[in-house]
N, C-alpha and C positions, 0 to 999 in steps of 0.2 A: 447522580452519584457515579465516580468513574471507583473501578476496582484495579487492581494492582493486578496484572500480568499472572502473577505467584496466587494471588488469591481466587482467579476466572474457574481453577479446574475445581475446587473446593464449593464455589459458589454456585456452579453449574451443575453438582452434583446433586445441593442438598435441592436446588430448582425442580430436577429432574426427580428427585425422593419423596419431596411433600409440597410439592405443588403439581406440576407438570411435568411429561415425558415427553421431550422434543429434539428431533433430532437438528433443529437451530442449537438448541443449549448439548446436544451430546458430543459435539465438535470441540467444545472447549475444557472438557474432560481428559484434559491430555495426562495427568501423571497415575501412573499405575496404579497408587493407593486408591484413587478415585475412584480410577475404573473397576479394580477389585469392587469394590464396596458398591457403586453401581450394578455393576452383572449382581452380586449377593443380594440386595437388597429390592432391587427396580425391575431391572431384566436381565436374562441371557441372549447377549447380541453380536454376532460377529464384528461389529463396528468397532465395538469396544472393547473386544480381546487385542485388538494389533495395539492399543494402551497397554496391556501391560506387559511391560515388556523386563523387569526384575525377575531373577528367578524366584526371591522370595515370594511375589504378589502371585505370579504365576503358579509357583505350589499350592498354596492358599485356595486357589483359582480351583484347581483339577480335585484339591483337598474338601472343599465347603460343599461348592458348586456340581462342577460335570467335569469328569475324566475325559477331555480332546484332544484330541493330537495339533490342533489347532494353537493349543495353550503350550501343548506338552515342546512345544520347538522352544519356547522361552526360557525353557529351567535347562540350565547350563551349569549348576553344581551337580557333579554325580551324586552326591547325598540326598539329596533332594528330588526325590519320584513320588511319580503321583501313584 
């Protein structure tokens, strides 16, 4: 079964949720939503903070998760602090 480019980070996420945590499949977790929801859900990883890179998933990020300064470079709307 080949997946769609657009669909790898989506499908690598739920992989990585309720199956397996590999860092084969954490590579292709490329769009922020993903990675939000990964670190929320699976783990807190520095791999996968440099994903998110929206200030919105990034507030989210510092908001649900863990206040980093890691995270905190990503949020580029002044309204938006963590």
């Amino acid at each position: 079964m080949w997946l769609d480019p657009e669909e790898m980070s989506e499908w690598a996420y739920h992989y990585c949720n309720n199956i397996e945590d590999r860092p084969g499949m954490r590579k292709f977790i490329t769009k922020s939503q993903w990675a939000y929801y990964y670190c929320k859900n699976v783990k807190d990883d520095p791999e996968v903070w440099k994903n998110i890179i929206s200030s919105f998933d990034a507030y989210f990020y510092c908001k649900h998760i863990k206040n980093r300064p890691e995270v905190k470079k990503n949020i580029t709307n002044s309204y938006k602090n963590c």
